[in-house]
KETORKE-587921 format. One line per 8 residues: number of its first residue (from 1); for each residue x, y, z of C-alpha. Coordinates in steps of 0.02 Angstrom, whole numbers. Each point is the difference from the previous one (the first is absolute). Layout:
! residues N
NUM	X:Y:Z | ...
! end
This chain:
! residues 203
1	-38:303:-52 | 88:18:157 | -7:-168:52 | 100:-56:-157 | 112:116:46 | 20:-59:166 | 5:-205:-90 | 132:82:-98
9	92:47:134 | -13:-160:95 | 73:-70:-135 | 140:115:-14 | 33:-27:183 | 28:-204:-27 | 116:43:-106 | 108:119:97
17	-5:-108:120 | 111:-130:-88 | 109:77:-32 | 168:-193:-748 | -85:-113:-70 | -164:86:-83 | -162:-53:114 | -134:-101:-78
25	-148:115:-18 | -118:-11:160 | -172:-71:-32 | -125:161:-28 | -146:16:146 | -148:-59:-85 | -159:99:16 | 56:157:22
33	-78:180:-15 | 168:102:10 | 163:-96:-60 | 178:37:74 | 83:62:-138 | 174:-71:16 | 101:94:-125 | -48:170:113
41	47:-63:169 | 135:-17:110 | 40:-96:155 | 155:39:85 | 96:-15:151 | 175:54:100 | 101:-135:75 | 138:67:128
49	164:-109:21 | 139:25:101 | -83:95:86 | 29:149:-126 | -19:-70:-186 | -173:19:-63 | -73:-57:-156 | -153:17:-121
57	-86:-144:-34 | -147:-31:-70 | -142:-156:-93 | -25:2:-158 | -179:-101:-35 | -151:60:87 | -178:-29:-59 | -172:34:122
65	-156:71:-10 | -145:53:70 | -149:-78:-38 | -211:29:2 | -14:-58:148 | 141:110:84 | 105:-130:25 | 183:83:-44
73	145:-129:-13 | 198:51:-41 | 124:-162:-54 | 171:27:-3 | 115:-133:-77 | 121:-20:109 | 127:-93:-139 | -8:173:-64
81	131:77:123 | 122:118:-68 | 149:55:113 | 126:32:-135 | 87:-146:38 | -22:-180:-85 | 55:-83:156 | -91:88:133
89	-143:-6:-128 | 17:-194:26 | 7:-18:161 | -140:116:37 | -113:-100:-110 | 61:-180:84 | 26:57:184 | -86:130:48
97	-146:-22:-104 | 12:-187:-23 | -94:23:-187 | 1:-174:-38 | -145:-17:144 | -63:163:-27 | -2:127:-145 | -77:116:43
105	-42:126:153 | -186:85:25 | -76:146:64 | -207:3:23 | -147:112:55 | -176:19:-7 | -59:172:-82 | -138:100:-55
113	-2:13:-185 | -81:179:3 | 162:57:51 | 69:-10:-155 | -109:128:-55 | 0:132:141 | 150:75:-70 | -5:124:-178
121	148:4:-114 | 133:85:32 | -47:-10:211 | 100:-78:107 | -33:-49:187 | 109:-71:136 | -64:-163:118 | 60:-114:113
129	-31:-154:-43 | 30:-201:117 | -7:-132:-87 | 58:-197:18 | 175:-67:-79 | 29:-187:-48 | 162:-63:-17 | 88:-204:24
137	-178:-24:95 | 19:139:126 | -123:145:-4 | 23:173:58 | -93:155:21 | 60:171:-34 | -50:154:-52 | 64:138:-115
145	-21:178:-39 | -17:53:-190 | -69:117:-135 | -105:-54:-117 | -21:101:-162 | -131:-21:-130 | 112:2:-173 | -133:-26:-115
153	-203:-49:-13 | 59:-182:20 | 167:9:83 | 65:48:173 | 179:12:63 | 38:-66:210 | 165:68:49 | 69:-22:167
161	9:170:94 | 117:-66:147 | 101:-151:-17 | -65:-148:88 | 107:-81:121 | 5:-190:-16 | 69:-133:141 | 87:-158:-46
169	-64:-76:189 | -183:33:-60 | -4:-119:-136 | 111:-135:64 | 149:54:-116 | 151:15:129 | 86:-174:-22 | -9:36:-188
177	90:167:11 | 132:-88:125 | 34:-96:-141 | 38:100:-130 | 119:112:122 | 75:-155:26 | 17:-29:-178 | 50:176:-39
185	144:-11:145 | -93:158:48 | -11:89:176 | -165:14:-6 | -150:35:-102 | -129:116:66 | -169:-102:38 | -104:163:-23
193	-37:64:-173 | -111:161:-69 | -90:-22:-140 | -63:103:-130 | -117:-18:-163 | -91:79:-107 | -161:-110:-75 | -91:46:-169
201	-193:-81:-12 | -90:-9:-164 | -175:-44:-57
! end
């Protein structure tokens, strides 16, 4: 269970480190033994601009799983972007993201299933967990620390207990946040985001 967490996270990350039309629904992960279920979750992260003006943003269509084999996946559509603004919205999606090319951002890691199970209801446990971030065709490690909380028999809650720190550099984003500052006629936009999420599984 801790490795979805930690897919969750990755995923999470990719999208900080970017940065409305309502998002076609993301294809589900096929074959899988515990479902993200999207309605419970949240992705979010904090842009800083100016150098003082920070905002909440967050993506609004996730889907993942993990499945028999332990192989836990979390999607994010990145045409899903929500930054309270139509415009920025916009531009996000065509130049940072470039969503035309490609939708949609990936976190992945190899688990073992039995994990799911170690945990009663009602227990909760904290992990660190590393896992691998796709994004534009760029891949990324990183690793997170969060607390994972066994809601039901067949449902567990991964929350992030620290936010994770994402870099623009790492995943070849900087010319696309020149861009929009340029676009913006802002100062500057910080190219270091945390992140933060909290990721509900189901079976």
């Amino acid at each position: 269970m801790t490795t979805i967490l930690r897919i969750a996270a990755a995923a999470t990350l990719i999208s900080l480190a970017a940065c409305s039309q309502a998002p076609a629904e993301a294809p589900p992960v096929t074959g899988s033994a515990w479902t993200l279920d999207a309605a419970a979750s949240d992705l979010n992260y904090v842009t800083i601009k100016s150098g003082e003006i920070a905002e909440v943003n967050s993506f609004e269509t996730l889907n993942g799983g993990v499945t028999d084999d332990g192989t836990a996946t979390v999607v994010i559509e990145l045409s899903s972007v929500s930054t309270g603004v139509d415009i920025r919205d916009e531009r996000m999606r065509d130049i940072l993201f470039n969503v035309a090319e490609t939708p949609t951002a990936s976190v992945t890691a190899i688990i073992d299933p039995a994990s799911f199970e170690a945990l009663k209801v009602g227990e909760s446990t904290t992990t660190t967990l590393d896992g691998t971030l796709s994004l534009k065709g760029v891949e990324a490690p990183f690793q997170a620390e969060v607390n994972v909380t066994r809601t039901g028999a067949d449902s567990v809650t991964a929350a992030s207990a620290k936010p994770v720190i994402v870099e623009a550099a790492r995943l070849e984003l900087t010319d696309g946040l020149a861009e929009l500052q340029g676009l913006a006629g802002l100062p500057s936009i910080t190219p270091v985001v945390p992140v933060t999420f909290s990721l509900t599984f189901t079976r």
